[in-house]
C-alpha positions as CSV (number, residue, x, y, z in Angstrom):
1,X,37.4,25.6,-26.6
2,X,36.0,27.0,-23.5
3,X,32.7,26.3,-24.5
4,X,33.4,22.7,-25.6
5,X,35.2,21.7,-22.3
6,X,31.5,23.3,-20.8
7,X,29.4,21.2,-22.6
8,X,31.2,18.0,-22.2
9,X,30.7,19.2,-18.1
10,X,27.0,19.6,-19.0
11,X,26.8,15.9,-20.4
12,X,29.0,14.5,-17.9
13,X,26.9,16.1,-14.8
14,X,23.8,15.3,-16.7
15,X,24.7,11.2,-16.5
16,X,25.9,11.7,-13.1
17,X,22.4,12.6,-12.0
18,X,20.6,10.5,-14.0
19,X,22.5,7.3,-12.7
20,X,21.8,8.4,-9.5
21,X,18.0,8.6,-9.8
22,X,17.8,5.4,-11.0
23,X,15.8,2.3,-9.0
24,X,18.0,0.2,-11.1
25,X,22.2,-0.5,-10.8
26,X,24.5,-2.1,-13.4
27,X,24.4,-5.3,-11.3
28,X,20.5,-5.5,-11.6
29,X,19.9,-4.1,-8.0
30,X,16.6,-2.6,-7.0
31,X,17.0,0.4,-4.6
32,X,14.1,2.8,-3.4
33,X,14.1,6.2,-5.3
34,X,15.0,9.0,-3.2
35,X,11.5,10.5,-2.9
36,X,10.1,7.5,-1.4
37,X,12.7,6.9,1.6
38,X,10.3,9.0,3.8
39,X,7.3,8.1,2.6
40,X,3.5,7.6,3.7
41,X,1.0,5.6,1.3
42,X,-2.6,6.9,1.2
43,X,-5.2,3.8,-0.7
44,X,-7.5,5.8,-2.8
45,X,-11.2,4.2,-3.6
46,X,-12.3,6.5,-6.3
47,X,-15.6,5.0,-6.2
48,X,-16.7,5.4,-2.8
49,X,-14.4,8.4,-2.2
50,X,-17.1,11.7,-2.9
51,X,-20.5,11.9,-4.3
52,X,-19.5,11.6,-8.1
53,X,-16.9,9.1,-7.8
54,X,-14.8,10.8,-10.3
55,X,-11.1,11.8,-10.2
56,X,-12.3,15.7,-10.7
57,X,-14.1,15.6,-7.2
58,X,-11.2,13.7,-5.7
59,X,-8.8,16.1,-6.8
60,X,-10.2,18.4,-4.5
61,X,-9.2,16.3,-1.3
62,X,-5.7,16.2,-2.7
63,X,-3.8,19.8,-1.1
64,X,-5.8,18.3,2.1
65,X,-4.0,15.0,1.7
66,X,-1.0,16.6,1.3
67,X,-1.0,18.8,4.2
68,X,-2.0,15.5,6.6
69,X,2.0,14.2,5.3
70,X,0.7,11.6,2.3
71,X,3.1,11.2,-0.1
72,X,2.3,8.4,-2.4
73,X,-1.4,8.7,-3.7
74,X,-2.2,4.7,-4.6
75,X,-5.4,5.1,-7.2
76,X,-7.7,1.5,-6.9
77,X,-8.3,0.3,-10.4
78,X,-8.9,3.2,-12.6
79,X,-9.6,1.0,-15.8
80,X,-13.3,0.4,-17.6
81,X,-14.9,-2.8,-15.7
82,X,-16.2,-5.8,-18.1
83,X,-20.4,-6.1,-18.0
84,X,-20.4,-9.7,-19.1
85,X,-20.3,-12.1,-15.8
86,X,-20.6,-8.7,-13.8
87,X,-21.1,-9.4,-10.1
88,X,-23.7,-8.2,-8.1
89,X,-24.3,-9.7,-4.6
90,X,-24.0,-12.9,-3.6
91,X,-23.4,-16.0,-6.4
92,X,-25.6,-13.7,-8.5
93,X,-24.5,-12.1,-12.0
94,X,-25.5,-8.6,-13.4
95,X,-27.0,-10.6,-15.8
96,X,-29.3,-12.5,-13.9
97,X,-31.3,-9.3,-12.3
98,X,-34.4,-8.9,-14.5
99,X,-35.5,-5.2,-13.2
100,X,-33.5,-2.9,-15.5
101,X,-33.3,-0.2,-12.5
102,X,-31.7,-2.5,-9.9
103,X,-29.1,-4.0,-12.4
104,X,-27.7,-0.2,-12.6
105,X,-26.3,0.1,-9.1
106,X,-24.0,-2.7,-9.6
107,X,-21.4,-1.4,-10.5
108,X,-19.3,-4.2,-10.4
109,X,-15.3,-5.3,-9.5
110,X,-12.9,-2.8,-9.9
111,X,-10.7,-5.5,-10.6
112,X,-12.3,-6.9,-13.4
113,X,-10.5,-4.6,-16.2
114,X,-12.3,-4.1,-19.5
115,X,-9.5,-2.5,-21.4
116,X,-5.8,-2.2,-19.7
117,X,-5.3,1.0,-21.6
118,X,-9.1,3.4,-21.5
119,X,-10.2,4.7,-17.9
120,X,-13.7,3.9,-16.3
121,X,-15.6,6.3,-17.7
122,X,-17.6,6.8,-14.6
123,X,-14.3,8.8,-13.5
124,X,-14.1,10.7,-15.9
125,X,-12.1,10.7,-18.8
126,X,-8.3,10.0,-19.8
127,X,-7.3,13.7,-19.5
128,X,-9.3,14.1,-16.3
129,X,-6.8,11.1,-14.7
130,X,-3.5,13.2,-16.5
131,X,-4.9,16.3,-14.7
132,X,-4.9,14.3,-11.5
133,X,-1.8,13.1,-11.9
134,X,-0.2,16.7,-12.8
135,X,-1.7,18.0,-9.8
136,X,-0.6,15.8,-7.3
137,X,3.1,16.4,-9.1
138,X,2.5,20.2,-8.7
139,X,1.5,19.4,-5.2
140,X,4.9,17.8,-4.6
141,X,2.9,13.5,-4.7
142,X,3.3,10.5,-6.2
143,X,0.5,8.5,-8.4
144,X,0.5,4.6,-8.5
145,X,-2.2,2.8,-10.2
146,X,-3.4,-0.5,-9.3
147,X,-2.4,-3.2,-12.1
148,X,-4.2,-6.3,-12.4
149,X,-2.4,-8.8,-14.5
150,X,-3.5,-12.3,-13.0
151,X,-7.0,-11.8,-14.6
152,X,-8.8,-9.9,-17.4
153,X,-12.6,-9.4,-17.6
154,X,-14.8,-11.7,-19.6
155,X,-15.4,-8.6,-22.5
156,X,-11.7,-7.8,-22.6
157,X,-10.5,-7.3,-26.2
158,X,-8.0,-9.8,-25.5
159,X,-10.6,-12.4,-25.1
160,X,-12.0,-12.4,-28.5
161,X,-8.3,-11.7,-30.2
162,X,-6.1,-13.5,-28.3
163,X,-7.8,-16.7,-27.0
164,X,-4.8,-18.6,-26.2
165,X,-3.4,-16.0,-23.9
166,X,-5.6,-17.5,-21.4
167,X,-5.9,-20.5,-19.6
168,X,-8.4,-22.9,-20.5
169,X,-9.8,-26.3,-19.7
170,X,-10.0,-29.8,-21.3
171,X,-12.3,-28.5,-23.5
172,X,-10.6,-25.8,-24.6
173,X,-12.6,-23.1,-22.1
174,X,-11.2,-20.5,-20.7
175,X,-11.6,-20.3,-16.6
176,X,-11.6,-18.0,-13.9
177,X,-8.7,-17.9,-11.9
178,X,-7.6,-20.8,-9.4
179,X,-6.1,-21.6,-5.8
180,X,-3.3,-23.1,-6.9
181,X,-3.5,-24.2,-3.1
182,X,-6.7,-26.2,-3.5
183,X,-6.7,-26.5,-7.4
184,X,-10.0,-25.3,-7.2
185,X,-11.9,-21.9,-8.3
186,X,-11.0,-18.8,-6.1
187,X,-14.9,-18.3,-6.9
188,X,-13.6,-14.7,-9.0
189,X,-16.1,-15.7,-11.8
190,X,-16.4,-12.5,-12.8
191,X,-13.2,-12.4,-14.6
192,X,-10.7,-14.7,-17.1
193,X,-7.7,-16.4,-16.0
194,X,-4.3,-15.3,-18.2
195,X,-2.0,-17.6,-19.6
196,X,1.2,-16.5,-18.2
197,X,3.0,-19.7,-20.0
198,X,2.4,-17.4,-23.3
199,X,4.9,-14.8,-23.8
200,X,3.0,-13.0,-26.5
201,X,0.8,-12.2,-23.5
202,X,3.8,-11.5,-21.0
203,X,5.3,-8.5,-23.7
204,X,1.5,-7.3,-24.0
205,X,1.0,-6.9,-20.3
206,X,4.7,-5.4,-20.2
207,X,3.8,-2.6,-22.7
208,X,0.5,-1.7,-21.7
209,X,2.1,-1.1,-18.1
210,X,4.8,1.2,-20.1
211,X,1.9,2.6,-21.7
212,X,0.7,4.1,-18.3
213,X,4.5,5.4,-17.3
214,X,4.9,7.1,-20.9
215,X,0.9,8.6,-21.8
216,X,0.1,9.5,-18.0
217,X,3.3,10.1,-16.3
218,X,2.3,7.9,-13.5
219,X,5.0,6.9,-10.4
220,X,5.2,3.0,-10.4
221,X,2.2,0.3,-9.5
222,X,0.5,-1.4,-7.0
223,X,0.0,-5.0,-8.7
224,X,-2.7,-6.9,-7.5
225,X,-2.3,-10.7,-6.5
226,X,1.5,-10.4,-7.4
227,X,1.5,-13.8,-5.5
228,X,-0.2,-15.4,-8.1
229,X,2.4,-15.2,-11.3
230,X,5.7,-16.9,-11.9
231,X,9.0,-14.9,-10.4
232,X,10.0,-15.5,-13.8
233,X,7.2,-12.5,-15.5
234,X,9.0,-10.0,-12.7
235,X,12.4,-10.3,-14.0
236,X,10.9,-9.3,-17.4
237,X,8.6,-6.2,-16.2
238,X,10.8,-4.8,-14.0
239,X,14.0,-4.3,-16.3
240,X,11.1,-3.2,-18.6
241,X,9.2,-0.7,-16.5
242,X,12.5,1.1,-14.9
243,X,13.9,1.6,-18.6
244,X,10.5,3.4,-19.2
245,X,10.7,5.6,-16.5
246,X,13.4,5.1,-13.8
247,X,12.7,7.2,-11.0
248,X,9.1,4.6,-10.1
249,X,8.1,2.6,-7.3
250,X,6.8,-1.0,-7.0
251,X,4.6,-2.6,-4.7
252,X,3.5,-6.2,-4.7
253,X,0.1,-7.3,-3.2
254,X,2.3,-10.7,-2.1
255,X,4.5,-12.3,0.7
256,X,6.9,-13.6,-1.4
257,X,10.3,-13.3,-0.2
258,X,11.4,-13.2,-4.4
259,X,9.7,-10.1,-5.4
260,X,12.0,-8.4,-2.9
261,X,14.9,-10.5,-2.4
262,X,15.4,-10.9,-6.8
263,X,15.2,-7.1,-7.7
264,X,11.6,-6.9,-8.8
265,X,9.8,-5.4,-5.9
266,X,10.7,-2.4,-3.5
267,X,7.8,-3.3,-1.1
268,X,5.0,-6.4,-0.4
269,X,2.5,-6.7,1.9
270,X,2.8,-6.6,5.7
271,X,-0.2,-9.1,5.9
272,X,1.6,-11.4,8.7
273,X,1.5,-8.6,10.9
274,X,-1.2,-7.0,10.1
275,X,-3.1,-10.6,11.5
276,X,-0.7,-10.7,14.2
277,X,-1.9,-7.1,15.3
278,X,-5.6,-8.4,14.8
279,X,-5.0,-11.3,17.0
280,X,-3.3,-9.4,19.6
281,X,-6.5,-6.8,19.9
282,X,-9.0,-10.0,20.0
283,X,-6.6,-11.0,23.1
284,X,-5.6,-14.3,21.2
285,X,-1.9,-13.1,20.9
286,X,0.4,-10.7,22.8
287,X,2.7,-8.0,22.4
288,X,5.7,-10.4,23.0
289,X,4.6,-12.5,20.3
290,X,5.7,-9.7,18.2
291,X,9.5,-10.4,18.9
292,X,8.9,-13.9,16.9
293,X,7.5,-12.4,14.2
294,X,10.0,-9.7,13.7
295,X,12.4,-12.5,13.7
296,X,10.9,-14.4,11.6
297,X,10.5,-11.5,8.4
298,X,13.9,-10.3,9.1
299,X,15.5,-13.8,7.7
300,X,12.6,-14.1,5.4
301,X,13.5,-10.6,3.5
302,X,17.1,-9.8,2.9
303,X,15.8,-6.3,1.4
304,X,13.2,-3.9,0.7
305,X,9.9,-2.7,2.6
306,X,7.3,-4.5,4.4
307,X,3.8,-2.3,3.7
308,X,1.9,-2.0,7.1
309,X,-1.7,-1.0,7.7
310,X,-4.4,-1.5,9.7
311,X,-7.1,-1.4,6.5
312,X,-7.2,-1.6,3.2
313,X,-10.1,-1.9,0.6
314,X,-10.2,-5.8,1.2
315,X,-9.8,-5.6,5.2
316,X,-12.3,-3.1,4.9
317,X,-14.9,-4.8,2.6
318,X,-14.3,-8.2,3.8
319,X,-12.9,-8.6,7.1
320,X,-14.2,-5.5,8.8
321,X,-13.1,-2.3,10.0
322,X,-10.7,-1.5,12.1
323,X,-13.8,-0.9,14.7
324,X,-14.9,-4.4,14.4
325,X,-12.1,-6.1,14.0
326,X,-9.8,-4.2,16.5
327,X,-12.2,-2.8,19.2
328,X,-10.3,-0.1,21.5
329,X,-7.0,-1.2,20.1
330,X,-8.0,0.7,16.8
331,X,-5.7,3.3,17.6
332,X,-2.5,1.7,19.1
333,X,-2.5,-0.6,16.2
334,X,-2.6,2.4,14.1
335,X,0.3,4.0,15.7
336,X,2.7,0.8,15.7
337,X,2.0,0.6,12.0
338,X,2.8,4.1,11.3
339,X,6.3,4.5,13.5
340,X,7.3,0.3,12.9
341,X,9.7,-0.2,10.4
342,X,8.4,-0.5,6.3
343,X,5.8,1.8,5.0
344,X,2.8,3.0,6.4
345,X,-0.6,3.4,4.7
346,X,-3.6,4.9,5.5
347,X,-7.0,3.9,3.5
348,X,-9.3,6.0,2.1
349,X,-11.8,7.8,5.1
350,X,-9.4,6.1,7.7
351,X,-9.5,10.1,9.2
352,X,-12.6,10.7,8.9
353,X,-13.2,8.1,10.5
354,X,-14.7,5.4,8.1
355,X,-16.9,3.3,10.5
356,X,-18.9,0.8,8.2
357,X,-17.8,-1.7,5.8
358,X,-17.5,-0.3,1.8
359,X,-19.6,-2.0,-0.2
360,X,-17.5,-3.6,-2.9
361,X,-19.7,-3.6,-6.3
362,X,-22.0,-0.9,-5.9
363,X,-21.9,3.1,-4.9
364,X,-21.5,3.8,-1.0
365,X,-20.1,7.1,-0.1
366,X,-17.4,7.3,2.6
367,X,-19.0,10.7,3.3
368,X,-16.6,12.8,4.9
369,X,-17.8,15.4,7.2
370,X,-16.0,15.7,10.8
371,X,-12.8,14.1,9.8
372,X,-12.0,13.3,13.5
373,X,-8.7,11.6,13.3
374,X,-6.9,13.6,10.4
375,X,-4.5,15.4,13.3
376,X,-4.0,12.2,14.5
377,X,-2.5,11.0,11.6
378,X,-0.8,14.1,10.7
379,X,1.5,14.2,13.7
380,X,2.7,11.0,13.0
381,X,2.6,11.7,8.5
382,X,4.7,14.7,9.3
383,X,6.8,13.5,12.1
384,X,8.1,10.7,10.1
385,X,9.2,13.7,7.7
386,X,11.3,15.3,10.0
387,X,12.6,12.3,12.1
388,X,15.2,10.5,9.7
389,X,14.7,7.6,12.4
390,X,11.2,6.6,10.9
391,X,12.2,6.6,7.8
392,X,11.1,3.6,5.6
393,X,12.9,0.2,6.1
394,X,16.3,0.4,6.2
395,X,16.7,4.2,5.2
396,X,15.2,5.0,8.9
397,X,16.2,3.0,12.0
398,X,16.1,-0.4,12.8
399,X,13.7,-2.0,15.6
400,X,15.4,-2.1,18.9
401,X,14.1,-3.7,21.9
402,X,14.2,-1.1,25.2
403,X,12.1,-3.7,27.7
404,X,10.8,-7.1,27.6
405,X,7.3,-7.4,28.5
406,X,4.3,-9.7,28.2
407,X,2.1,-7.2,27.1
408,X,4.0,-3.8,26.5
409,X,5.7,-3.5,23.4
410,X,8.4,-0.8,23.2
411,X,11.3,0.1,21.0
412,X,13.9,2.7,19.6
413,X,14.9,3.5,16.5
414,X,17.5,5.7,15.7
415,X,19.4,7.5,12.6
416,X,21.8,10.2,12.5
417,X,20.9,11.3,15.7
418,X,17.2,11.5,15.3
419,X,15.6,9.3,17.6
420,X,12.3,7.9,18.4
421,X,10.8,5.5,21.4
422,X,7.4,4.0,21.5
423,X,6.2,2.6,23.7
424,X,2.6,0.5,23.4
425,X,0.3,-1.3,25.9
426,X,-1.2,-4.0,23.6
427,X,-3.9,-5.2,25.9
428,X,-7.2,-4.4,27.4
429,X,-5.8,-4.3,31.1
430,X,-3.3,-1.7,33.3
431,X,0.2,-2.6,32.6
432,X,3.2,-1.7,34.9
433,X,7.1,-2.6,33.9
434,X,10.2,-1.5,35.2
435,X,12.5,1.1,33.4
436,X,15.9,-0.6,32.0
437,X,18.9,1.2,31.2
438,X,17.7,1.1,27.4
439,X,14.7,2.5,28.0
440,X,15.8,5.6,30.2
441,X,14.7,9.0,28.8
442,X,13.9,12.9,28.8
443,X,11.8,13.2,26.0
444,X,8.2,14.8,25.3
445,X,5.6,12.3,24.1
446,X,4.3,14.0,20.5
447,X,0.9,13.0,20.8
448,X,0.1,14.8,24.6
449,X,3.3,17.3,24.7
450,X,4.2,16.3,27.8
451,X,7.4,15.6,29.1
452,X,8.2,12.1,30.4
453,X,11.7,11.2,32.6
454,X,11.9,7.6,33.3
455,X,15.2,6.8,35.0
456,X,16.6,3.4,35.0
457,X,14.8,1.2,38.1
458,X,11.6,3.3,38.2
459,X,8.3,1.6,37.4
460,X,5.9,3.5,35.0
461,X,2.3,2.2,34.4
462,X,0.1,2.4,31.0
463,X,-3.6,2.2,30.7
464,X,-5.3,-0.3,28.2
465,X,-4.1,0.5,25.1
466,X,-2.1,3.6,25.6
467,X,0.6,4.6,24.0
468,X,3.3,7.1,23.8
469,X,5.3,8.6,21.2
470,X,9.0,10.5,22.2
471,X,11.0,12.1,19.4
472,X,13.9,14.4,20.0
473,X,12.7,15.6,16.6
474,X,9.7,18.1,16.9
């Protein structure tokens, strides 16, 4: 009897746990899994991240990673890339390049996927990704993959099989993907539009994903131009992908206040402020325009994570780094985005640090060597461990004004009696404001150790583009 009543326990404690690690409720809710509440998101270009470019030499970088406070290891597409309509520079194809030698270092867009289920063999091979993936679990990480289900490449097998799961013209064509602002081509001829009125296509997209969750153990997806596909294709994949594997997280490369606000997204992207913070370095904005903003995404969202950055592979490649685009502001932009409320991310040599642009569909090595900024993004990776006040979104504390200034930007947050003050000068001049009762503190700034105490009615002055970090949290 006694052992009957003991296994009953076992099963009942056993559901009891399991519910609780789900990302998914009884009344279709979405809520972040445990181990991503504290969080830091590191972009990974496989490509351009070692000499190789293969998951075996980037698995060395990982303990490193780890030890700088990353978290969540998001892989850029890891998938075979079509050769037919390959891109090479410019309007010109692969395929138009009549020296043999020069069409080889086009390597072309990792985003034009050959096969959803087979990895680039210039990676490596499918048990060389599993070993990745164990590693970073051994090493205490999570693995996302990027997922690209707007477009396919023009030698998918779904091309030749499954015709009408794409969209075509008039004629019966298929296209490359269009603005649906302009009506007009986005100009991505390198890869096939999909059909996403065909559900044949929809389950087929669905279990491929699955396919990654169940053969590779993998943590969730980054999905690219998530923005692009019908709310509708969400509420089937996400129901899908949680019932595969509950514990995953979900990012969409999108604004759209559905993926968050219907259940089908823990996190989009933090692109409004990310322009707002480039616009604000170029002097065309200011700090207190920030205020609006905020205002603006908290009525916009009524849940989930915004993701914040100051690069990415496409700011990167096509915008410019954080050098160009941000000037001396580089690093005060850096540390609002990594102590503001969603999740931070840091791209792939952003510690090193990565000074030119990434060439986008050919081999150029980030080429790590001095890795001058890695402490300064460990002290605020590993702070945001230990200071339950940074936490992501609404698991850590929410923005609270502490002055009002034209140009200086400064705010608490606080959570269980963790707290943590910043305080930014977001311009290119001397700042000076007066200390209010809200921003009154004895606290040491984490990234100098010293001790500040600013009483209410004193004035305290910044240089151009300081900052300081107080944490009662070591």
């Amino acid at each position: 009897m006694k052992k009957i009543l003991f296994f009953l326990l076992l099963i009942i404690v056993s559901c009891k746990t399991d519910n609780t690690k789900s990302v998914l409720t009884s009344d279709g809710n979405l809520v972040l899994p445990e181990w991503a509440k504290s969080a830091n998101m590191y972009e990974v270009n496989v490509r351009q991240y070692t000499d190789k470019g293969t998951f075996n030499e980037f698995s060395r970088h990982m303990p490193r990673l780890k030890k700088m406070g990353v978290d969540i290891l998001w892989l850029m597409p890891i998938h075979p890339i079509s050769m037919k309509n390959r891109k090479a520079k410019g309007d010109l194809n692969v395929e138009d390049i009549k020296s043999a030698e020069e069409r080889k270092k086009y390597l072309g867009s990792p985003y034009s996927v050959a096969d959803y289920k087979k990895v680039n063999p210039e990676f490596g091979t499918m048990e060389d990704f599993k070993s990745l993936v164990t590693k970073a679990h051994e090493l205490g990480m999570k693995v996302i993959i990027d997922w690209v289900p707007n477009h396919t490449g023009w030698d998918n097998p779904w091309i030749t099989e499954h015709k009408e799961w794409y969209t075509q013209d008039s004629l019966g064509n298929i296209i490359d993907p269009i603005d649906y602002n302009t009506g007009k081509s986005w100009g991505w001829t390198d890869v096939a539009d999909l059909n996403y009125d065909n559900q044949d296509m929809r389950k087929e997209m669905i279990k491929s994903m699955q396919f990654w969750l169940q053969e590779a153990d993998i943590d969730g997806f980054r999905v690219d131009v998530a923005h692009g596909i019908p709310q509708d294709f969400w509420d089937q994949m996400t129901p899908a992908l949680v019932d595969t594997k509950k514990d995953i997280f979900l990012l969409a490369e999108s604004e759209v206040p559905s993926h968050r606000n219907d259940n089908t997204y823990h996190a989009t992207y933090g692109w409004s402020f990310h322009h707002l913070l480039n616009d604000i370095a170029k002097g065309e904005k200011k700090a207190e325009d920030i205020d609006a903003w905020y205002a603006q995404d908290t009525v916009k969202f009524n849940k989930g994570l915004s993701l914040m950055f100051t690069s990415n592979h496409d700011e990167n490649t096509w915008s410019g780094t954080v050098f160009e685009r941000m000037g001396d502001a580089h690093k005060a932009m850096a540390a609002l985005t990594l102590s503001y409320e969603g999740m931070p991310l840091v791209y792939s040599g952003q510690e090193e640090p990565l000074r030119h642009r990434l060439e986008f569909f050919e081999k150029d090595n980030i080429n790590f060597k001095k890795l001058e900024y890695e402490s300064f993004y460990k002290k605020f990776l590993t702070l945001k461990h230990r200071n339950e006040a940074l936490w992501n979104g609404p698991h850590g504390g929410k923005i609270e004004k502490v002055i009002d200034h034209e140009h200086v930007y400064a705010f608490k947050r606080e959570k269980n009696g963790d707290v943590f003050i910043g305080f930014f000068n977001l311009s290119d001049e001397r700042q000076q404001f007066k200390i209010t009762e809200a921003a009154q503190l004895n606290l040491t700034d984490r990234m100098s150790n010293r001790e500040k105490n600013w009483t209410k009615g004193m004035t305290a002055a910044m240089r151009p583009w300081e900052f300081y970090i107080f944490s009662n949290v070591k």
